[in-house]
N, C-alpha and C positions, 0 to 999 in steps of 0.2 A: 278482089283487088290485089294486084301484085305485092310482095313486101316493098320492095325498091322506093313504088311509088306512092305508099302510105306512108312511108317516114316520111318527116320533115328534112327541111334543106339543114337542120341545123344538126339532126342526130345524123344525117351523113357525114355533113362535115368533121364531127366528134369523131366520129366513128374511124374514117380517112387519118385525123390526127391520130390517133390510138392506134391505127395498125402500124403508119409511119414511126411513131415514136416506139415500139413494141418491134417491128421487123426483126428484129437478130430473134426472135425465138421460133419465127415463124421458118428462117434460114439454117436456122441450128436443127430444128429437125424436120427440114424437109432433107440437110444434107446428112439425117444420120438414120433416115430411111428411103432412102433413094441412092439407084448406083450411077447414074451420072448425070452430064448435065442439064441434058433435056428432058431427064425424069424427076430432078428435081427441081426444074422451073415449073411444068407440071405441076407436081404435089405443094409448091407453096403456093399455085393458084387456087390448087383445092382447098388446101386451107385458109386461106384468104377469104374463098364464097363461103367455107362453114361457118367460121367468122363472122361474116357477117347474116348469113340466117341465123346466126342464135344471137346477135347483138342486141335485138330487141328483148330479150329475155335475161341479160345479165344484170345481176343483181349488185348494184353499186356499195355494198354494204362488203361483199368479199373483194379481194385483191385481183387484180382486173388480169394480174400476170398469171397468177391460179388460175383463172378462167381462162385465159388463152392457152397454157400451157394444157391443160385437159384437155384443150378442144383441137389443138395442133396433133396431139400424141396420138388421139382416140384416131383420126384420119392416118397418122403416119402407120400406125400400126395395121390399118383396113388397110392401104393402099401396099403394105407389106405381104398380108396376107393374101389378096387379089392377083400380086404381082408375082407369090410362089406357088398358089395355085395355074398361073399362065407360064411358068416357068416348067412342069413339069410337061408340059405337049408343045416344047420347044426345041428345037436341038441349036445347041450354040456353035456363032465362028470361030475359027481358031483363032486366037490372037497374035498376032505377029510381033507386037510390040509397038502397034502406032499409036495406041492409048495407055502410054507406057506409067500415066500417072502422075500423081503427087512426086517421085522420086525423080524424076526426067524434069522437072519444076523446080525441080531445089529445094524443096521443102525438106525439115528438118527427117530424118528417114525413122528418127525414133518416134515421133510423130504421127508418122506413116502408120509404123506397129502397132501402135497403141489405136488409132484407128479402126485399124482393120480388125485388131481383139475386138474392139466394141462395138462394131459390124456386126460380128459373128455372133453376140449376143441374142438369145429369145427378146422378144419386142419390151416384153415387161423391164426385163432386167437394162436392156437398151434404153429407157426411157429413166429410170432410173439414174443409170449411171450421165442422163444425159441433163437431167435435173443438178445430181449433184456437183457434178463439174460446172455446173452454172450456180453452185455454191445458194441454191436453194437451202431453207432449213427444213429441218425434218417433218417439221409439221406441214409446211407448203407440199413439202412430194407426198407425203400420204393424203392428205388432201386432192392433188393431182391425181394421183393415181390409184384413191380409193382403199387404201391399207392404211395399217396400224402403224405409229410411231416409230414402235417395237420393231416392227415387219421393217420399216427402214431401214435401221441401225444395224438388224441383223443382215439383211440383205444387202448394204451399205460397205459393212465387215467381212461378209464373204466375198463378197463379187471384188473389193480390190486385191485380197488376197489373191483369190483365183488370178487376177489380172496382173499383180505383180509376177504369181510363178510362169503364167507365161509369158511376159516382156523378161523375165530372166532366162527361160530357157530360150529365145529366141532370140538372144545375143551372143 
């Protein structure tokens, strides 16, 4: 029997509420592993159906945002590594400037920078810093992301370091 249709009409419903209510994590990083906008409408459907095949198995006793963030990251980061695996037997357009961006939108350009450093991040560290700008505590990312406290705070300390020397030498 399908999962869909072994749930009850009520663990959908919950289920519907809690993605609704929860959406910005599922947003936040499909838009901070994906490069545009049809890749990342894409990867929050992916994460949406992981979502829900693992909803029957989430354990209402942890914090339900832990569990989604774990389960958003673990796809964002497959569909990163899928996506540079396809990227090496690709050859790209040249860009002309018709998808000129965040900067051609107005958006704020230091914003921009700061983006694009955390782009260029490994998945872990990307994940990380995308936790902590969502003002996660320490123990929720290591929880998420399966490291130590420790491993946080020190990974926490380096990586804005690192990320302050480049938004300063990039100005």
């Amino acid at each position: 029997m399908e999962l869909a249709t072994a749930m009850s009409d009520d663990a959908r419903e919950d289920f519907g509420e809690l993605l609704q209510r929860h959406r910005g994590i599922v947003f936040k990083v499909a838009n901070s592993y994906a490069r545009d906008a049809e890749d990342r409408a894409d990867l929050a459907q992916e994460i949406a159906a992981q979502l829900w095949r693992a909803w029957p198995k989430y354990d209402e006793r942890r914090p339900v945002t832990t569990w989604m963030y774990r389960i958003a990251l673990n796809v964002g980061i497959s569909h990163l590594r899928s996506r540079s695996q396809r990227d090496r037997h690709q050859v790209p357009l040249e860009d002309d400037g018709v998808g000129a961006g965040a900067e051609a939108a107005g958006t704020d350009p230091d914003l921009h920078v700061l983006h694009r450093v955390i782009a260029a991040l490994p998945p872990l560290d990307r994940a990380l810093m995308l936790l902590y700008l969502d003002e996660r505590s320490h123990g929720e990312i290591a929880e998420v992301l399966g490291i130590t406290e420790t491993n946080v705070a020190t990974r926490v300390g380096r990586l804005k370091q690192r990320i302050r020397q480049q938004l300063t030498g990039a100005a």
